[in-house]
N, C-alpha and C positions, 0 to 999 in steps of 0.2 A: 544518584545512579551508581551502583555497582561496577559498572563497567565502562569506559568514554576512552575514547582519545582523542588529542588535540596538537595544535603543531603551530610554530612562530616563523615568518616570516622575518626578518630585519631592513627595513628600508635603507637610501643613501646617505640621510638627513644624517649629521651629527647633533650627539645629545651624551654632553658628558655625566650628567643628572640622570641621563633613563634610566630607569624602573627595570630590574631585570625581573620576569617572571616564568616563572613553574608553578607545573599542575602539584598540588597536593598531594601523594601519592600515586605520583606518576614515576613510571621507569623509562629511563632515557635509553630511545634507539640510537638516535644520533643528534649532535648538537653543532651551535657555529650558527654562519649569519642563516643559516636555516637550522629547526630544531624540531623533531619529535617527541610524541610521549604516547605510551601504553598507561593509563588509567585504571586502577581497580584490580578484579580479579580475571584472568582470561588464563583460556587453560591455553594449552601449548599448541592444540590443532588452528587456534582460532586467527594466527597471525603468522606470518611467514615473511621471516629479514634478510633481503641479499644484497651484497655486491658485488661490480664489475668492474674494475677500474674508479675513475670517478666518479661514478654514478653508484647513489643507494636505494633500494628501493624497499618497500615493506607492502605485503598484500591481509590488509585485514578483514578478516570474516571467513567463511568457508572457499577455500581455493583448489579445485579436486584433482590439481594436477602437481604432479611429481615433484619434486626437488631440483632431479637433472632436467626434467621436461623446461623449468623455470627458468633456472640456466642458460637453456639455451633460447628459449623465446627471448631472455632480456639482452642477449647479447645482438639477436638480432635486432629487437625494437631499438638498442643502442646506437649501430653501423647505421639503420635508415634514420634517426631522432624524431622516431613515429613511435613513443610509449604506449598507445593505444592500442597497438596491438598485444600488448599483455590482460588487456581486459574480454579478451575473446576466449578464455580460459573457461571449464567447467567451473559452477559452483558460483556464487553471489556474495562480492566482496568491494572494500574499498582498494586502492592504488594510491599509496604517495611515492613520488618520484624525488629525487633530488641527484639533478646532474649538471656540474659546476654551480654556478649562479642563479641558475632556473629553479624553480621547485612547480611539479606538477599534481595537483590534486583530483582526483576520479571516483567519480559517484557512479554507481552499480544505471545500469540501462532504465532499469523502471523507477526506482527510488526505495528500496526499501533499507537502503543506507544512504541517506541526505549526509550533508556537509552546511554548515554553517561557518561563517567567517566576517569579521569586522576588522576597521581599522583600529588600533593605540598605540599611542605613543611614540608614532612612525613605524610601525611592525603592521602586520596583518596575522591575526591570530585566526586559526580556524580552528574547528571544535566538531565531535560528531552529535553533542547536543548542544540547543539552543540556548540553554538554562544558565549556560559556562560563560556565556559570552553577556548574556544579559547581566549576569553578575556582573562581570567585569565593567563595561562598560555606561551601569546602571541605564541600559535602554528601558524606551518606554513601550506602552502597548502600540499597536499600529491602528487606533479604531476603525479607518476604512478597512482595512481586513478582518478585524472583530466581526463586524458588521455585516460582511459579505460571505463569512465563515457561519454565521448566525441563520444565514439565510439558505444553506444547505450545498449541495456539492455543484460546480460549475466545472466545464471542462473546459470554459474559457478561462479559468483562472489558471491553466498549465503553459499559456502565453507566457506570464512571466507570474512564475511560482514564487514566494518568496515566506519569509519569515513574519512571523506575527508579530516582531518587535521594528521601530525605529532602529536604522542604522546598523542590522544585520542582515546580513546578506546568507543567498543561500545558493548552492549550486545545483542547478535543475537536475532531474534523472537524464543521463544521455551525456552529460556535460564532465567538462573540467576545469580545473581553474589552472592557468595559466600565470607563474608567477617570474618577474623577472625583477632585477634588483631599479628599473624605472618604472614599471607599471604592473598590469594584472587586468587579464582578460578573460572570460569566460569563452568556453569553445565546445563545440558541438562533436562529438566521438561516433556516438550510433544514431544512424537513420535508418527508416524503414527500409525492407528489403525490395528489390525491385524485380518485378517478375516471379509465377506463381511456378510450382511443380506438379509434375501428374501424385495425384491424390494417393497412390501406396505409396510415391519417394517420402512425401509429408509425413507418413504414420510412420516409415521406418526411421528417420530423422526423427521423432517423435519419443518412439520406443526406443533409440539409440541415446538419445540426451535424457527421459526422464530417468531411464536405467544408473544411467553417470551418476544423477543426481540423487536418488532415493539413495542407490547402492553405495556410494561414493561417502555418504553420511553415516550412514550403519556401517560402515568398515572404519570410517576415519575416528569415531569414537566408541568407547569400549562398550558402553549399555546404552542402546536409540529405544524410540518409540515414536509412537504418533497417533493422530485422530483414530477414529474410525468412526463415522459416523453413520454408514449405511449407502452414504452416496456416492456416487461414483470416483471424485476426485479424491477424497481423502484415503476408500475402498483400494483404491489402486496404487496408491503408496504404501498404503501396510501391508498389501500383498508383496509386492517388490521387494520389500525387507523382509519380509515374514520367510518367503522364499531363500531370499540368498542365505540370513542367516540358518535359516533350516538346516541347508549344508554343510555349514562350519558346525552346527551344533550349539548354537548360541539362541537364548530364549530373546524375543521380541516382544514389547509390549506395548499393547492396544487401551484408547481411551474412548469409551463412549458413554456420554450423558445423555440419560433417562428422563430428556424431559416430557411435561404431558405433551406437545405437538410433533413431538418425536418416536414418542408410543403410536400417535393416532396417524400418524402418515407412514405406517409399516418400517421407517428407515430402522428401527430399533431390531424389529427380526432382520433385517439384510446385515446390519450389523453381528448379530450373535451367528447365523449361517457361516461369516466370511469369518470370524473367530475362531471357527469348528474346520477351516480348510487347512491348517498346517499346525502340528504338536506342539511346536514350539512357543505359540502365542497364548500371552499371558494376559488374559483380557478382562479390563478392570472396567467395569459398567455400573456406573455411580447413578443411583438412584435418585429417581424425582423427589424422594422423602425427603435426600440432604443437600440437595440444592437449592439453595436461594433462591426464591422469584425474582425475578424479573425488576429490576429500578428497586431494588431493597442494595443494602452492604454501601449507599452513595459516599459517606465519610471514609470509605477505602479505595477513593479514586485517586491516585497519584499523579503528578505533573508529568507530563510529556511533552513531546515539540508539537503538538498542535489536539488543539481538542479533539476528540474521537467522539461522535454522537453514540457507536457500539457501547462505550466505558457506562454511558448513563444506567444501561437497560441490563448490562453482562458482567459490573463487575463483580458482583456477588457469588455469579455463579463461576467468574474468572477464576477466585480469590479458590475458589474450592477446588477447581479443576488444577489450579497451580500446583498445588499444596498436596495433590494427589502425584501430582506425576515429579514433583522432587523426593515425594515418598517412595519411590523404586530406584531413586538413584540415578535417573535418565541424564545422559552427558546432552541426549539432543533429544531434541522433542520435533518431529517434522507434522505439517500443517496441510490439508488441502486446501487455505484459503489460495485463491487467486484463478482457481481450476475454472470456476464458470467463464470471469473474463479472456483467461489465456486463450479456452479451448472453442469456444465460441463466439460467433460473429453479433454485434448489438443489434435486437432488435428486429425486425423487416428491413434494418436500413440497406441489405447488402440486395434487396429487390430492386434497388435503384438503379444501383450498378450491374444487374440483370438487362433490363428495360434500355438502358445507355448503349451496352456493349448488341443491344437487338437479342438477345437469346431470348426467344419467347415463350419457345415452348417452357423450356426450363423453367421460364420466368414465373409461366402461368401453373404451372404444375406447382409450385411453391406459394405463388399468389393463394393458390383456393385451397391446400394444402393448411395456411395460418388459417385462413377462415373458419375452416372446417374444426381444425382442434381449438381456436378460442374464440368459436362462436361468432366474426366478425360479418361487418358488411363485403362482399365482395367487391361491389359497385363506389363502396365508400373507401374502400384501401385500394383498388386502385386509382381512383383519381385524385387521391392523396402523393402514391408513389409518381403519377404523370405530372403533380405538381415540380415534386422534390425532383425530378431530372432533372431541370431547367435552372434550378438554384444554385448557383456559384457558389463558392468560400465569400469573395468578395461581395457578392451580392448580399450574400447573410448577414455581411459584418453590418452592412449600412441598414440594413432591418432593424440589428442589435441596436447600432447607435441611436434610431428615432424612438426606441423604448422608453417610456415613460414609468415613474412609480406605481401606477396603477396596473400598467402591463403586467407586472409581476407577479400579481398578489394571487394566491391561491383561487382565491372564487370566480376571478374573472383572464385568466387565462385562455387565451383562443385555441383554437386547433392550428395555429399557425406555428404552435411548439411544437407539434408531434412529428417525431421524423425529423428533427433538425440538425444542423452539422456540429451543435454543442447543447451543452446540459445547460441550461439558467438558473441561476436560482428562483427563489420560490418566496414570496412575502408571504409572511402568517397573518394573521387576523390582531396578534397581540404586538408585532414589531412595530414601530414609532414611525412617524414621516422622517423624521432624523435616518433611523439607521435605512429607509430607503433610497433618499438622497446620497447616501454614501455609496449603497449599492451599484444606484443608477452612475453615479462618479467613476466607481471602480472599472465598470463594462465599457463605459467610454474610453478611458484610460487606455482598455486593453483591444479594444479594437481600433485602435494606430497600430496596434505591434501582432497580433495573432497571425501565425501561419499555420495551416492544418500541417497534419501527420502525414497526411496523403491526399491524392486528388480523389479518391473515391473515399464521399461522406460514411461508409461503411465502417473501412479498414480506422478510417481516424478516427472517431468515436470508439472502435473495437480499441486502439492503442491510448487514446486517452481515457479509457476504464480500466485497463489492465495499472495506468500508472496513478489513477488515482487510486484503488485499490490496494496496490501497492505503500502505498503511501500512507494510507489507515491502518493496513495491516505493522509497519512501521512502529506504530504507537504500540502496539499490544505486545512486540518483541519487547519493546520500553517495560513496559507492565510485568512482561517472562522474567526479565533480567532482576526486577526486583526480589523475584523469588527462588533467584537462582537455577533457574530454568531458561536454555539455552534453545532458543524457539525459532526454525527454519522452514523456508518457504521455499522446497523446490519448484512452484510452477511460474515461480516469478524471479527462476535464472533465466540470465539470457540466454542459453542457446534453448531453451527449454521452449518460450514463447517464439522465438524467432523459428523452429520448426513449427510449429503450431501456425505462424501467419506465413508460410510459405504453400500451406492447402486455400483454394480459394475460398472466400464466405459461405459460399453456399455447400461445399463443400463438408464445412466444421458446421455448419447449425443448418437444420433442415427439420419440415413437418414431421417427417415418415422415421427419424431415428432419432435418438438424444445421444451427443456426444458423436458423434461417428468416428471424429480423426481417432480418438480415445479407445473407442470401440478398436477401431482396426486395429491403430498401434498394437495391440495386446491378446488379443482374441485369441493368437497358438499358444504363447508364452504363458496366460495367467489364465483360473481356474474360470470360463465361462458365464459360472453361475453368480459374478458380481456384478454380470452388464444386462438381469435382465431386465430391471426396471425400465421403463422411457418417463420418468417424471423426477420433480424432484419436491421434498418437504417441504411443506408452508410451518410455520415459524410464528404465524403475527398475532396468533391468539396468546401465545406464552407473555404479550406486551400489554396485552388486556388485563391479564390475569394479574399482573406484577403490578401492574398501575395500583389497580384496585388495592390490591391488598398493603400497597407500602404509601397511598396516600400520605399518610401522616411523616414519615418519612422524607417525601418529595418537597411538602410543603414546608416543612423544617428546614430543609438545603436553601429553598426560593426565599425566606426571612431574610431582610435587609439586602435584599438581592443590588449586586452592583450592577448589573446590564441595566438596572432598572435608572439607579441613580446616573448612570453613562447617558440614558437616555434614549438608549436602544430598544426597550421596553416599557409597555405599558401594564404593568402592574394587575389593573381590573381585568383587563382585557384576555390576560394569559390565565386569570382564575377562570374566568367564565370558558374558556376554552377547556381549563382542566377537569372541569364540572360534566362538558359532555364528553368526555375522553371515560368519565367514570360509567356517564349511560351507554357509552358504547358505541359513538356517534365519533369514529376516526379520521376523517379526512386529513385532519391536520397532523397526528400523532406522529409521523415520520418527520414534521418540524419541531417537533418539543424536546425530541430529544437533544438535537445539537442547542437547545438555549439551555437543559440542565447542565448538560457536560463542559459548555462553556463555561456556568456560574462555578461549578467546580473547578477547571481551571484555574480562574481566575481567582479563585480562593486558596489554591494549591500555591500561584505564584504570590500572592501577598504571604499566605505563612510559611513559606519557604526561609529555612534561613542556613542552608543546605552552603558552604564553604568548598572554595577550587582551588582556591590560585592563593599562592606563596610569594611574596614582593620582596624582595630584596635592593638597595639602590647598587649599582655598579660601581662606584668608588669605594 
């Protein structure tokens, strides 16, 4: 990694023998029985050092508020010994704290800056990658989390998040770590908001926080850019910068790739249209000729903290799109991933919460509304949603616990998953009774401890996508940094989603509009002609297409595959599945990809031999 940083706890234990350790090219913020370090290269916007008396604090990542603003916020989080309150700041960053004895550590609300942390030596080291500490420590893999990672995204696994190795610890999105020189506690910073706003407060809080954050990044460094893909989320970023710099006189620039499902779903004209709305914009639209398909470039998958099933299928066309946009010099590169989950309610599930609170009409105006645009039963979604009333948090979990192996598996599946208050995983056809056994292990595990986001199964599901989402997108910053691209996700600052869920469900996703909070937010401010789609690009042919053609390629990667030897996989079973993935027959395809990008993984962590940490003894 390019870029990390990490920081030492000192416990009370004496040890005249301890190992004193530092990062390898690390610059020392501050040192003593607590100790910092900046890792690699980071330009100057990226970190910010103060103190107050005894107390040091350092805010790493994008922080869109002043100097003196910061000043005086720490002075007051100092007078109440409420630090939290500095994470209520524009912009998506970390927080370490040290004041006297205490050292406090703060992980951004959704997760797209995790924190890892282990014990040695009597110290507690924490690190902002996993890779540092497994070194260190020479942890092993966690196979019940392989396992359950294997088997696709769960959003009961956000109960308790943790790291894919033995013996590392991780600090959830929302969380801090809590250090004192006798123990170390993990503690809860941000919960959901409580109580809804009339529907313009939403969009001006809306347009007021993503304005901070688009604008705040295109000012805080010299040459920005970003997606552009045609669609709405990313469209409205590059307008927002496209605009302010216009003013200054500073060119912006735009990225859009030309693939074929991006030609055939018109985003590519909305694209080139919203290029043509302001002078300034330098818009670089890379061709489907030199993009890599689809699961081609796999030997260029690099390690990160947690598998990415996207890395299987995109990193070829990553490696290109990288490679483009350090070629104009860009200090930031901004993203609309995270726009659908932010901006939008999961599902039908907020019809439930309809039906509860009695609004019927509403209810039903939105009921036959879905039916109408995807074709559903109307008879058959509602007595699905009269189900899901009646179903508790608690109630669900004891559903989860009586899950059996079988439960799981893709083919047999009930209708009793649709509409539920979490995502399960999914058995494939080629996973092992081994790695279902682990599965099943895992869910028990975690309904003892799961508490929803919220009492309405809507809003929690809506906030446990945003931070898994979060959390994927995470890895592909990992992948930016490699290439020296500097890769930001305005919609998954906090104040960004926290207006976004103060409009009600129904309010942000509805039959009759796409986007609406989005829409309103912007609709005087920004050029019209980027909202007038209501739909958005399908994608899943471009995985067909890639399949096919890098076969030989895929089958190359799966060669002496370790999931296989783990026992996680069945060998035959995954061929015979890739056989009809080739005729076209996908039901499963959305599971293949988390077991290639695993097998790469796992191949990234055995040839790793990637050096952190500097030992010295103390005497």
């Amino acid at each position: 990694m390019k870029r990390w940083f990490c920081g030492s706890v000192k416990g009370n234990e004496e040890n005249n023998n301890l190992e004193l350790l530092e990062p390898l090219k690390g610059k020392s913020i501050w040192t003593g029985l607590s100790s910092f370090w900046l890792c690699g290269s980071w330009q100057e916007q990226q970190y910010i050092s103060l103190t107050e008396g005894s107390v040091k604090v350092v805010f790493v990542g994008t922080c869109l508020s002043s100097r003196e603003n910061l000043v005086r916020k720490l002075k007051a989080a100092k007078q109440l010994r409420n630090y939290s309150l500095l994470m209520q700041l524009p912009g998506n960053y970390n927080l370490i704290v040290q004041s006297g004895e205490d050292t406090y550590i703060f992980v951004d609300a959704m997760g797209v800056r995790l924190i890892f942390y282990a014990s040695w030596n009597s110290s507690i080291i924490y690190s902002s990658i996993s890779l540092s500490l497994q070194k260190l420590i020479k942890a092993e893999v966690d196979l019940q989390w392989l396992a359950t990672s294997l088997a696709g995204i769960s959003t009961l696994s956000l109960s308790k998040i943790r790291s894919p190795f033995k013996n590392i610890k991780l600090i959830p999105p929302g969380n801090y770590l809590h250090i004192t020189p006798t123990n170390s506690k993990l503690k809860k910073y941000w919960v959901t908001i409580s109580g809804y706003k009339p529907f313009a407060e939403s969009a001006n809080a809306l347009q007021e926080c993503l304005l901070k954050s688009v604008e705040g990044r295109a000012s805080l460094y010299g040459n920005a850019s970003s997606d552009l893909s045609g669609g709405f989320d990313s469209t409205t970023i590059a307008m927002i910068a496209a605009k302010m710099l216009n003013k200054k006189g500073k060119k912006f620039y735009t990225v859009t790739e030309k693939t074929h499902s991006a030609i055939r779903s018109s985003d590519i004209r909305y694209a080139e249209d919203a290029a043509n709305l302001y002078p300034n914009i330098e818009a670089l639209m890379l061709c489907k000729e030199n993009i890599p398909l689809e699961y081609g470039s796999l030997n260029l998958i690099p390690f990160t903290d947690f598998p990415n099933p996207a890395l299987a299928y995109c990193m070829g066309g990553l490696d290109y799109v990288m490679k483009a946009i350090r070629s104009i010099n860009s200090q930031v590169h901004m993203s609309g991933e995270g726009g659908d989950a932010v901006l939008m309610s999961v599902g039908y599930s907020y019809l439930i919460d309809l039906m509860r609170k009695a609004s019927f009409s509403r209810f039903f105006l939105h009921l036959a509304g879905w039916c109408r645009v995807h074709s559903l039963s109307l008879l058959g979604l509602l007595s699905l949603v009269v189900k899901r009333s009646i179903l508790s948090y608690p109630n669900w979990l004891q559903k989860v616990k009586r899950l059996e192996f079988s439960d799981l598996k893709l083919n047999q599946r009930s209708k009793s998953f649709r509409m539920a208050w979490d995502i399960l995983p999914t058995i494939a056809s080629w996973h092992s009774d081994q790695l279902g056994e682990q599965v099943i292990a895992e869910l028990q595990d975690l309904t003892e401890i799961a508490v929803p986001f919220s009492g309405s199964m809507g809003e929690h599901l809506t906030i446990s996508l945003i931070q898994l989402n979060a959390i994927s997108a995470r890895t592909i910053q990992q992948v930016a940094d490699l290439y020296d691209v500097n890769l930001e996700y305005p919609y998954f600052d906090r104040l960004v989603v926290e207006a976004c869920l103060s409009a009600r469900p129904y309010e942000r996703t509805s039959p009759i509009s796409y986007k609406p909070l989005l829409v309103e937010a912007f609709k005087d401010i920004l050029p019209p002609s980027i909202y007038v789609r209501n739909t958005k690009g399908e994608y899943v042919a471009d995985e067909f297409i890639g399949f096919k053609a890098n076969l030989n390629g895929i089958n190359s990667s799966l060669e002496n595959s370790q999931l296989v030897r783990l026992g996680l996989v069945d060998a035959s079973k995954l061929r015979a599945a890739m056989q009809n993935f080739v005729m076209g027959l996908g039901d499963e395809l959305a599971l293949f990809s988390p077991t290639l990008a695993t097998e790469a993984w796992l191949r990234c962590l055995n040839e790793s031999r990637h050096e952190f940490w500097n030992f010295r003894n103390s005497r």
